[in-house]
PAGU-927545 format. One record per atom (N, C-alpha, C): residue in one letter; z, x, y. Coordinates in steps of 0.001 Angstrom, whole numbers, plus 500000, padded with zeros to 6 digits. Atoms other than C-alpha are relative to their C-alpha. Example, Ala and Ser with C-alpha at 12.3 -4.5 7.8 and 13.67 -1.06 7.14 Angstrom:
<nodes>
a500000500890498810;a507800512300495500;a500000500900501200;s499940499180498810;s507140513670498940;s500730499230501090;
</nodes>
This chain:
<nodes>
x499684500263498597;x501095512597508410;x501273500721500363;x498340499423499528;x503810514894510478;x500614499191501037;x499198500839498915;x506204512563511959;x500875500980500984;x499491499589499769;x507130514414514483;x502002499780500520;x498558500574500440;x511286514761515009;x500228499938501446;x499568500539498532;x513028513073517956;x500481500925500851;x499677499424499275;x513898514650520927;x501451500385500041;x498333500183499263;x517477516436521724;x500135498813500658;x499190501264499691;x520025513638522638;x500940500912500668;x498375499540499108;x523302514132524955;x500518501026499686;x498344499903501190;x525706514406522020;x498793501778499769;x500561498804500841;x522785518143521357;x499916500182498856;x500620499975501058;x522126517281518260;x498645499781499734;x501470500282500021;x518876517344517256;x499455498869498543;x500145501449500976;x517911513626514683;x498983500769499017;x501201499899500774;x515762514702511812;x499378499167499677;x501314501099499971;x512803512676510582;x500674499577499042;x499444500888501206;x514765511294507943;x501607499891500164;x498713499608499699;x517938509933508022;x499979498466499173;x499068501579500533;x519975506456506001;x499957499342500850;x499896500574499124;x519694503514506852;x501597499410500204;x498246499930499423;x523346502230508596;x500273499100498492;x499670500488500437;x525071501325505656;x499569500559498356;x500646499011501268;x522951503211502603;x500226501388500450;x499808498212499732;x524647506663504072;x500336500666498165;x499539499729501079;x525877506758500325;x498695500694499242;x501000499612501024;x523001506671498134;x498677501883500702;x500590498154499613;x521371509831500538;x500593501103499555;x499515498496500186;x523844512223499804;x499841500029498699;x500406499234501621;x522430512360496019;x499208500801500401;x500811498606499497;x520036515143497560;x500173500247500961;x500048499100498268;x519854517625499879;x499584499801501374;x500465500428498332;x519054516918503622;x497925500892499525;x500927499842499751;x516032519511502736;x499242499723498816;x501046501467501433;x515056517387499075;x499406499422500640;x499721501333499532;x515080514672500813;x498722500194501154;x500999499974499233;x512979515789503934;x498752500541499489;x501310499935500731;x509977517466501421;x499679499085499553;x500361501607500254;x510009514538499259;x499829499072501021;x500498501351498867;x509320512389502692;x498490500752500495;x501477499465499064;x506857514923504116;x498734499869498699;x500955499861500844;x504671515120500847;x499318498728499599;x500718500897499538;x504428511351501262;x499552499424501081;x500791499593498237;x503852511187504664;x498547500736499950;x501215499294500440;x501097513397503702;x499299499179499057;x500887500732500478;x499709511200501151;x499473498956500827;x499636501344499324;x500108508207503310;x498486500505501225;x501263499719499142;x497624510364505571;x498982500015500028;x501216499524500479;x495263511204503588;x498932498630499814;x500859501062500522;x494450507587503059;x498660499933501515;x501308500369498889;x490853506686505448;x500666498790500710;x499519500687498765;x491993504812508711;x500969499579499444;x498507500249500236;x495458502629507820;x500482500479501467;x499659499558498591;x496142504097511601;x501173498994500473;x498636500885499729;x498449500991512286;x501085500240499341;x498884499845501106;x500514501566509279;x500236501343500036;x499829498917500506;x500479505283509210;x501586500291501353;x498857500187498806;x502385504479513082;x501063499211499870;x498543500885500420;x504394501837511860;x500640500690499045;x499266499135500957;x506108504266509354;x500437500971500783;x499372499295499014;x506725506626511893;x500706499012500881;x499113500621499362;x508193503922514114;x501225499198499129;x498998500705501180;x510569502830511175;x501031501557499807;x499369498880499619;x511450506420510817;x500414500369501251;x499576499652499104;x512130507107514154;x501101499159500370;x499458501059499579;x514142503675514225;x501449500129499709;x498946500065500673;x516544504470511622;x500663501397500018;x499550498606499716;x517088508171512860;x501000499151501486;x498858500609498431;x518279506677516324;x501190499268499681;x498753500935500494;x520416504006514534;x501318500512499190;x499324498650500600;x521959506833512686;x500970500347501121;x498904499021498992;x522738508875515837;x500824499123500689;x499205500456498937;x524203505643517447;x501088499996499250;x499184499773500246;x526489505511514939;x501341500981500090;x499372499306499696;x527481508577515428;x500780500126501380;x499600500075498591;x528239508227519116;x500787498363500135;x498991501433500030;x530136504673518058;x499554498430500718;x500732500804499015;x527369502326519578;x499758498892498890;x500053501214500842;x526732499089517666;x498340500313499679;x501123500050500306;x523745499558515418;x499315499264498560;x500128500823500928;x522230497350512636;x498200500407499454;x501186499772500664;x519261497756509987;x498767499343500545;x500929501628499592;x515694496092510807;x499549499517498604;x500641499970500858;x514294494295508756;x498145499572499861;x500920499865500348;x511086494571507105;x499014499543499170;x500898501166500558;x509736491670505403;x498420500280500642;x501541500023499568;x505868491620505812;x499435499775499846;x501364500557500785;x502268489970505551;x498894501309500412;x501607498840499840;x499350492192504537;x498896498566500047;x501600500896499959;x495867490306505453;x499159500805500064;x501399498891500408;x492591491732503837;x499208499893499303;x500423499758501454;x490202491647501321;x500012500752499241;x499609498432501773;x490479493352497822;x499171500867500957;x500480499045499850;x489977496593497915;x500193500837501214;x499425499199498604;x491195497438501516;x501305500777500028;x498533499394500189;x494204499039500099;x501187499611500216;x498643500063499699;x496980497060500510;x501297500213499078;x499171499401501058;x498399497500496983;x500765501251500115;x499752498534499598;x498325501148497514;x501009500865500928;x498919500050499219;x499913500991500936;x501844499544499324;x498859500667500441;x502541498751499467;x500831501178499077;x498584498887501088;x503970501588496505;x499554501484501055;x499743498877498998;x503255504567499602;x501556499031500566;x498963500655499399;x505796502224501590;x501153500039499161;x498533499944500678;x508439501862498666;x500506501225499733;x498660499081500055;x508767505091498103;x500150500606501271;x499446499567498727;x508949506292501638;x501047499545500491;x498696500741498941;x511779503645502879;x500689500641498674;x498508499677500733;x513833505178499672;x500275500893500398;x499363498882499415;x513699508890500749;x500363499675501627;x499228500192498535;x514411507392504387;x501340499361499637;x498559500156499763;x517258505453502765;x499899498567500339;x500119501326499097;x515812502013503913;x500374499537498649;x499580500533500902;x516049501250500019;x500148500297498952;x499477499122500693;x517560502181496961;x499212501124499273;x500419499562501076;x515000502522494508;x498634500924500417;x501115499896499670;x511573501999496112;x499129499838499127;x501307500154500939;x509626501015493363;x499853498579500548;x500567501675499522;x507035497968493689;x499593499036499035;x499585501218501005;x507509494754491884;x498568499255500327;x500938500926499184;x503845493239492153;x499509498487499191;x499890500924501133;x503630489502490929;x499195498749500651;x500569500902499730;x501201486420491327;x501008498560499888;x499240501215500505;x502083482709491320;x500143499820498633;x499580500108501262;x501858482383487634;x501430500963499379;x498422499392500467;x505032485037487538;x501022499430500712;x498770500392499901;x506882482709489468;x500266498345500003;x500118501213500305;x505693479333488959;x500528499502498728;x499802500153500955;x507547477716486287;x498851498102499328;x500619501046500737;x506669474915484087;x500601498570499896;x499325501284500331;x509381472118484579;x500925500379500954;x499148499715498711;x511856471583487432;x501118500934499386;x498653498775500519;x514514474093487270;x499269501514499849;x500704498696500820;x511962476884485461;x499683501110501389;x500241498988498446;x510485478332489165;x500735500492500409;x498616499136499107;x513667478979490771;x500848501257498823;x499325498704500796;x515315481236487366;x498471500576499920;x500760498979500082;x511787482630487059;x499737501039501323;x500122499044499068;x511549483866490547;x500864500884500290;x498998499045499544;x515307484769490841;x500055501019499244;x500147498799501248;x514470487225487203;x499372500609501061;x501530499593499612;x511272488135489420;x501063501157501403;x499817499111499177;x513277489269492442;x501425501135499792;x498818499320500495;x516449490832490633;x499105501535498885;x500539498511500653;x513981493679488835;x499056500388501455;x500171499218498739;x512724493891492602;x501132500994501209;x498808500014499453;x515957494371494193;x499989501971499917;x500375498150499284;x515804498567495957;x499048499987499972;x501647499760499967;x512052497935496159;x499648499111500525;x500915500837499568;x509370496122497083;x499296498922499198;x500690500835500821;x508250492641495772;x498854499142500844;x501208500490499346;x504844492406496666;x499123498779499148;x501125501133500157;x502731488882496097;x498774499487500386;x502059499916499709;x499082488677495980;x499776498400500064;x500340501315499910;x497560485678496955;x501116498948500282;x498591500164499414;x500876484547498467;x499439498603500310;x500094500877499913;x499354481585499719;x499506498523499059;x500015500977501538;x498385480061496061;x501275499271499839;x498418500667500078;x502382479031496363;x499675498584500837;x500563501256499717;x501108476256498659;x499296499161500252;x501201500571500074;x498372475079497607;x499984498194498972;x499814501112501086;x499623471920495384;x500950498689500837;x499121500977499658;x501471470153497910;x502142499961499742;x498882500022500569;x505056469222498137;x500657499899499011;x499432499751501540;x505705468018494777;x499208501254499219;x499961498777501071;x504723471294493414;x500650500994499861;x499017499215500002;x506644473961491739;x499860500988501162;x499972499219498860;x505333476265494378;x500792500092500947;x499087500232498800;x507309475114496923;x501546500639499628;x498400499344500960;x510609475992494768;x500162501657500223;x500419498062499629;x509028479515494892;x500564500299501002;x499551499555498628;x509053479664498070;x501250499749500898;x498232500512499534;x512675477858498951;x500674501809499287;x498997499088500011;x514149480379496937;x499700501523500336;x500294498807499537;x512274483756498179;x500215500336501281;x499023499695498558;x513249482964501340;x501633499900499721;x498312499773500210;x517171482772500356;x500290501117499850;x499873499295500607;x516762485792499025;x499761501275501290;x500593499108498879;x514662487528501746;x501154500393500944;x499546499553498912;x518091486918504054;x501355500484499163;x498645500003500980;x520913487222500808;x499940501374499762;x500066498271500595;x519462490623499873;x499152500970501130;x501090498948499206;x517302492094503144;x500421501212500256;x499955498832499585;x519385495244502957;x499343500863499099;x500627499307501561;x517857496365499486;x499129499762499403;x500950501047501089;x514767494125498882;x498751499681501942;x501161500686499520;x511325493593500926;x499418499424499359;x500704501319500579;x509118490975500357;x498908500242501009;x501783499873499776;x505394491856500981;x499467498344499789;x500754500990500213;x503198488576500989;x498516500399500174;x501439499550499869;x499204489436500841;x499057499138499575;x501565500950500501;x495666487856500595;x499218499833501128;x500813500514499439;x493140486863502390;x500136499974501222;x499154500179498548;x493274487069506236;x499955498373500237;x499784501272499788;x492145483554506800;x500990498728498976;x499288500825501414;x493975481727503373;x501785500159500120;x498613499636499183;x497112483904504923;x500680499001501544;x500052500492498741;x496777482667508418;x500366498349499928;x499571501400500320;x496991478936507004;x500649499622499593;x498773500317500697;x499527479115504507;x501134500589501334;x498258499731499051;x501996480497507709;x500007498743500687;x500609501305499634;x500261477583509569;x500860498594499407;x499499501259501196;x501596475000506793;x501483500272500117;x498781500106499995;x504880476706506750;x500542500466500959;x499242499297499129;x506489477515510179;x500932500499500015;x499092499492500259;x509432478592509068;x500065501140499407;x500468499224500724;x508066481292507159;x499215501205501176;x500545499156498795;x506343483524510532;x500975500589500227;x499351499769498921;x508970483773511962;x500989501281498706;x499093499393500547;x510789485548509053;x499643501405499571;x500866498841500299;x507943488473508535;x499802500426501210;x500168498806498755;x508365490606511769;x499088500611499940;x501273498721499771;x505670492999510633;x498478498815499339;x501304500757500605;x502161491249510414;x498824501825499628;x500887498863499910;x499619493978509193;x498339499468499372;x501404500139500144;x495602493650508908;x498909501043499703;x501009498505500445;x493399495818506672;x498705499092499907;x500990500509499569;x489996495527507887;x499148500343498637;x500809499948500808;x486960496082505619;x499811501514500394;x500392498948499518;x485911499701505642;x498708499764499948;x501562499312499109;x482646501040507269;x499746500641498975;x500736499552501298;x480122502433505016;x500393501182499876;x499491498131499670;x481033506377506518;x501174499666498979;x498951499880500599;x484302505467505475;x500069500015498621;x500228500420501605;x483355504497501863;x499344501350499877;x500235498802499919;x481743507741501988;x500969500893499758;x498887499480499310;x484659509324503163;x500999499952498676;x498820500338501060;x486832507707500305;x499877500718498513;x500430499341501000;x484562508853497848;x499900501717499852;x499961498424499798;x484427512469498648;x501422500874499513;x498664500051500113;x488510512162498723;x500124500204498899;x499986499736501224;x488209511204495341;x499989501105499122;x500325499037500959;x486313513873494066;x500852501102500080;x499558498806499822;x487977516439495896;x501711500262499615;x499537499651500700;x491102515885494499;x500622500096498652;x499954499712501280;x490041515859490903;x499194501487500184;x500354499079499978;x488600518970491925;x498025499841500040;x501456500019500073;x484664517804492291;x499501499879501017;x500757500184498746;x482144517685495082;x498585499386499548;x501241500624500372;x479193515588495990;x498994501281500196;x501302499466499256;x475766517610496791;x499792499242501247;x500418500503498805;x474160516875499819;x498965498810499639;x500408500703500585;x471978515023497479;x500278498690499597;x499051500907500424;x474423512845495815;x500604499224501122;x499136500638499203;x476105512239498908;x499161499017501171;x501391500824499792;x472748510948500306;x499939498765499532;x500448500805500867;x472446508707497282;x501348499298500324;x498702501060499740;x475819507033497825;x499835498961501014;x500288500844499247;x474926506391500846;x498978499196500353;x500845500916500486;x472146504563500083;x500394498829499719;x499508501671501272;x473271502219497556;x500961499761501016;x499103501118499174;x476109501310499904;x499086499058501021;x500487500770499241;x473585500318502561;x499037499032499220;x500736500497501015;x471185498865499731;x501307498702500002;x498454501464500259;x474576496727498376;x500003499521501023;x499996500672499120;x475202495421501639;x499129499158500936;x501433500568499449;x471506494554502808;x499891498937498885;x499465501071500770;x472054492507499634;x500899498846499989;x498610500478500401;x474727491150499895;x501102499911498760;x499668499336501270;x475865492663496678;x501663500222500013;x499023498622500088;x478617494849498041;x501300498675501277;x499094500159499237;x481751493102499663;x500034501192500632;x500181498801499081;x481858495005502772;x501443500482500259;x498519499456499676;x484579497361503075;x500734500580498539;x499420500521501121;x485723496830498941;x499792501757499422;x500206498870500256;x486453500577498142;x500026500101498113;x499930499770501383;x486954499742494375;x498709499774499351;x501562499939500179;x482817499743494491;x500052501534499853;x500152498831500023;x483399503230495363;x500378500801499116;x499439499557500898;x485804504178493135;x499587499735498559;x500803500450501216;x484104502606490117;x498557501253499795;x501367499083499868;x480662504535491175;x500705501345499598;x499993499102500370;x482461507762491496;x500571500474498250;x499787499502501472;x484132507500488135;x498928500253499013;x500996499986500855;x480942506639486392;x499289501210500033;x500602498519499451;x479524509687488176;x500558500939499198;x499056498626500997;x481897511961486603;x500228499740498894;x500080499900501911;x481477510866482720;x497606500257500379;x501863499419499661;x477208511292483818;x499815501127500326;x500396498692499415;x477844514514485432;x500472500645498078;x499878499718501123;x479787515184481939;x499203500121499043;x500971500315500955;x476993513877479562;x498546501113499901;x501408498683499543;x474316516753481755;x500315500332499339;x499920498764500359;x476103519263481292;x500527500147498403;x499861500319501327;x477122518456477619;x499039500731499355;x501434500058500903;x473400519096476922;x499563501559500609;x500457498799499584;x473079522671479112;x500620501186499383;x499234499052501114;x473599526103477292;x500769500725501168;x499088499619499107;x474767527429480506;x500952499510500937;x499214500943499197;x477962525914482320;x500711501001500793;x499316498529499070;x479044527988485229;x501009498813500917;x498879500692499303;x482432527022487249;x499358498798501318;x500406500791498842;x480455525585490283;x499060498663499174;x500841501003500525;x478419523178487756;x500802499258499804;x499084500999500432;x481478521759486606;x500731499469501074;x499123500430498523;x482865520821490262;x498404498920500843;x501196501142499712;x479422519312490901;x499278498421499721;x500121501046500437;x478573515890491219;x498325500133501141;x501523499695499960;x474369515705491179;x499335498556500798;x500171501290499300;x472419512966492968;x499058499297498711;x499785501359501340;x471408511820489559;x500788499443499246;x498572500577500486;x474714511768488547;x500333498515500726;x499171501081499097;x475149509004491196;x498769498609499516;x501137501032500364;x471747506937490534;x500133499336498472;x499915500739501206;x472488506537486475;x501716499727499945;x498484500396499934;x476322505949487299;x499784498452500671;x500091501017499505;x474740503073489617;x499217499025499304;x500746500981501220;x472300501760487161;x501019499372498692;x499175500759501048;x475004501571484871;x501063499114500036;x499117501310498779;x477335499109487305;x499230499267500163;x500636501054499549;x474435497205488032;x499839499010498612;x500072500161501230;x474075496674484252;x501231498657499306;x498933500548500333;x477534495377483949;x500048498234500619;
</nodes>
């Protein structure tokens, strides 16, 4: 994605697409202004490549554009302050929110939003302890190897599912302390389920109000699963046939006339195409002639005994 760069200002300077956020001007000047802006564009570019994400691909440009302005007010002596960026993903597996989540950490580091940008990803069992006291040092370990990154929690709403007397709740007392003790160097992703999400904020009102960014990954469309799969191949260097790419789309509509196939769940796709590519392997294993275009080919029986052998499982 090219974010494009903000317009001349007054002061005639012109803001680049990347800039510190107020207060992390330090940790930028370890690279170059034009490090710094490749390493953003080459994820920006990944970040694109993903199939729809269209909300998120804009909300990253409006984060970049946020912290370029907050920049230049500094410069012009205007009172300007970080946002923050706490957030709930709602989705079912497979809609990419993992994925999103380590695109996001390292993008807010080359912007400067945070140190490290790596992503800390951890269920209730990594922060549920076993005896009063245990939850609160296991979560504060949990968010101190998050701390310049992102500590994303799956199934976020498993924390209150036990009621008040449960350790869960501890969890969650102290991830919010944390969320406002450390929000210049530390997001806190929450994810799962749109409806299981929607109830656990429900249960805790105090907790909405503290995740500014709500985001919603839908199920993908069968094209799209198509679409994802093609991605795949093309950059391990393989292509479907017109054949193969036929046969995909089949079995997706097959799976789903079933009810087989969680709709949308691209790690159906990604499973298929791998299997595809140790089957396309196993052909040509057995042919005396292997010419460059055979080995970039993925066959539409490659896709039928890659699917027999998932159904198997």
């Amino acid at each position: 994605m090219i974010v494009k760069k903000i317009p001349t200002i007054q002061s005639g300077q012109r803001i680049p697409q990347y800039q510190s956020a107020p207060g992390n001007e330090a940790s930028c000047e370890k690279k170059s202004g034009n490090d710094r802006e490749e390493d953003l564009s080459i994820i920006l570019a990944e970040l694109d490549s993903l199939v729809g994400m269209e909300r998120i691909k804009e909300l990253v440009a409006e984060i970049n554009a946020y912290i370029a302005i907050q920049r230049e007010r500094q410069r012009n002596s205007l009172a300007s302050e970080p946002q923050v960026l706490h957030m709930i993903f709602k989705g079912n597996p497979g809609t990419g929110k993992t994925t999103v989540a380590r695109i996001l950490g390292r993008a807010f580091s080359k912007m400067g939003v945070l140190s490290k940008g790596h992503l800390v990803e951890v269920e209730r069992a990594d922060l549920v302890g076993e005896y009063i006291g245990h939850t609160a040092q296991k979560t504060r370990d949990t968010i101190r190897k998050a701390l310049g990154g992102i500590l994303f929690i799956d199934e976020a709403y498993s924390l209150a599912r036990g009621g008040e007397k449960d350790f869960g709740k501890e969890a969650i007392d102290t991830l919010v302390k944390a969320m406002e003790d450390k929000k210049d160097d530390l997001i806190l992703i929450l994810a799962g389920y749109k409806q299981e999400m929607e109830n656990f904020l429900r249960s805790n009102p105090g907790l909405r109000s503290r995740f500014p960014i709500h985001l919603e990954f839908p199920d993908y469309k069968i094209e799209e699963l198509v679409e994802i799969g093609e991605a795949m191949l093309e950059k391990r260097e393989y292509k479907f046939t017109s054949g193969a790419k036929s046969r995909v789309r089949e079995i997706l509509y097959e799976q789903v006339k079933q009810g087989d196939l969680s709709t949308g769940n691209a790690r159906f796709i990604r499973n298929l195409v791998e299997r595809a590519i140790r089957k396309q392997a196993v052909r040509l294993a057995r042919e005396r002639v292997i010419t460059r275009e055979s080995l970039m080919t993925i066959e539409r029986q490659d896709i039928s005994l890659a699917f027999e052998d998932s159904a198997q499982d």
